[in-house]
C-alpha positions in Angstrom: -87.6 196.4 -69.6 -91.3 197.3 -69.2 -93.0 200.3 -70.4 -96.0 201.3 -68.1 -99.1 203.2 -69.4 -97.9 206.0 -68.7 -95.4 205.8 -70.8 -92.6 205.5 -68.5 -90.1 202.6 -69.5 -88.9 201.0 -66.3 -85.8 198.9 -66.0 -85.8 195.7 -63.9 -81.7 194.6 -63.5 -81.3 190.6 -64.2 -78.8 189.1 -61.8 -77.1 186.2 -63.8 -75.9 184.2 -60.7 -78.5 182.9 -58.6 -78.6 184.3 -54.8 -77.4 181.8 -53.1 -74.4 181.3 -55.1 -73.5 185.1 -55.2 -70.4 183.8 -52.3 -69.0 181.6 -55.2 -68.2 185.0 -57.5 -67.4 187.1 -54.9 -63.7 188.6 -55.5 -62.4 186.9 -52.2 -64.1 183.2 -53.4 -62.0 183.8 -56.9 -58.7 184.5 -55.4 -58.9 181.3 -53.2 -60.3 179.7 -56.0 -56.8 180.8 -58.0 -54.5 179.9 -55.4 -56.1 176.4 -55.1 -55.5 175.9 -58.7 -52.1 176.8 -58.5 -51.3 175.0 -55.8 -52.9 171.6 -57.6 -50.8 172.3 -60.8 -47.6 172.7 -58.6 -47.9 169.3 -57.3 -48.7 171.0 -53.7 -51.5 168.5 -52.7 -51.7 165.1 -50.8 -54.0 162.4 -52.1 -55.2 159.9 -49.4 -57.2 156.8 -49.7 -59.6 157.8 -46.9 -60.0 159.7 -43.8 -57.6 157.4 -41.5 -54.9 157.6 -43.8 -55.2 161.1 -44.3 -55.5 161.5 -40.4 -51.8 159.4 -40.2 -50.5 161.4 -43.2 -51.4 164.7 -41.3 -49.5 162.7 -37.9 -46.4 162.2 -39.1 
């Protein structure tokens, strides 16, 4: 908030989330956000021990 000499107060809106992580927050970010939670807590995930055995996990 600033108040000018003239006596008019002028209101300058703070943006909490820096611009260039706005995608982060945006509604469409959260939901996949959600559903990769959910699917980690259902068990739905493979862990590898590196690219080629995640490459002959996704083979077979």
């Amino acid at each position: 908030m600033v108040e000018r000499p003239d006596g008019v107060i002028e209101l300058h809106p703070v943006i909490p989330i820096p611009s260039d992580q706005a995608w982060f927050w945006t509604e469409r970010w959260q939901r996949m956000e959600r559903e990769a939670d959910a699917d980690i807590a259902a068990g739905r995930v493979v862990v590898t021990e590196g690219p080629d055995a995640f490459f002959t996990d996704l083979d077979s």
